[in-house]
N, C-alpha and C positions, 0 to 999 in steps of 0.2 A: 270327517269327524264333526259330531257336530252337540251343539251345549243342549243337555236335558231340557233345561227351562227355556230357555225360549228360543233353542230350533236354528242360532246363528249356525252359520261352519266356521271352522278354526282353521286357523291358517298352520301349516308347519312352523313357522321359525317363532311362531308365539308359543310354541308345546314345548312344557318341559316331562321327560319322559321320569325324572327324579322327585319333582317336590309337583303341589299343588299351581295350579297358574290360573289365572284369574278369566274369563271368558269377555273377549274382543268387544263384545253388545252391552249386555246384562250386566258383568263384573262379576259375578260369581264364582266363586274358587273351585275349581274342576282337576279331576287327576285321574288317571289312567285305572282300568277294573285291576284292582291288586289280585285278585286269582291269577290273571291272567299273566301278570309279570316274574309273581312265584312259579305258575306251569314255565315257562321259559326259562326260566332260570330253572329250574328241574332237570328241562330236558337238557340242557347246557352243562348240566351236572354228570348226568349219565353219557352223554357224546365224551365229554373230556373222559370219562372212567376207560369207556371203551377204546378212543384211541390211543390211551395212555399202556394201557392193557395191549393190543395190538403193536405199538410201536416196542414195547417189551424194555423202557428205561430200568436203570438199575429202581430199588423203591424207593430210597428217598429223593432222587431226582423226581419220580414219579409224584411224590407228597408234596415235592416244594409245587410242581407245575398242576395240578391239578385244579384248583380253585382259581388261580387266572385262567388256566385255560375254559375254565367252565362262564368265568363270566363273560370272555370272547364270545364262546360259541353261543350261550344265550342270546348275548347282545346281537349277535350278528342273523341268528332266528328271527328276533324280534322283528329287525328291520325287512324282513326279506316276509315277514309275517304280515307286517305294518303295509305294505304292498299287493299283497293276495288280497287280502280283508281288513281295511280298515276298524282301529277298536270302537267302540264303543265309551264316551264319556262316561262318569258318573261324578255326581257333588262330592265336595271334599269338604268333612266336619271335623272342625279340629278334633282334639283327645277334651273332655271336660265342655262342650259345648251341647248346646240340644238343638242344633240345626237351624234354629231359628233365624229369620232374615229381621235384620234394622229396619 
């Protein structure tokens, strides 16, 4: 992984997969492609449907476990995804700002 502007690589234990994190060189605020965490989380949604479905709980056991289960299995795509092909950074602008650098 490595920072748009100026090309450093990022180390794992600086990543934060939740909020923005600033880049190791430059200091730039960086955060994972959000498409890419909602597909995961998607698919994480529909794995849990179907083995919820397939293991045949009564439905509201089914209701309560669905949504942790979906965010397991995301979570655990993610990382197994994060291993095939590393993501790709992009800049993180807050909400009300215009990008612009100090």
């Amino acid at each position: 992984m490595f920072c748009p502007d100026c090309k450093a690589e990022q180390q794992w234990k600086g990543v934060s997969f939740i909020r923005a994190f600033p880049c190791t060189n430059c200091g730039m605020l960086l955060r994972f492609n959000q498409e890419r965490v909602q597909r995961m989380f998607g698919i994480g949604m529909i794995a849990a449907a179907a083995f919820l479905w397939m293991a045949g709980p009564i439905l509201w056991v089914a209701l309560l476990l669905w949504f942790p289960l979906a965010a397991a299995i995301g979570t655990l795509l993610d990382i197994i995804a994060l291993e095939i092909k590393p993501p790709r950074l992009e800049r993180y602008i807050p909400r009300g700002s215009l990008g612009l650098r100090d």
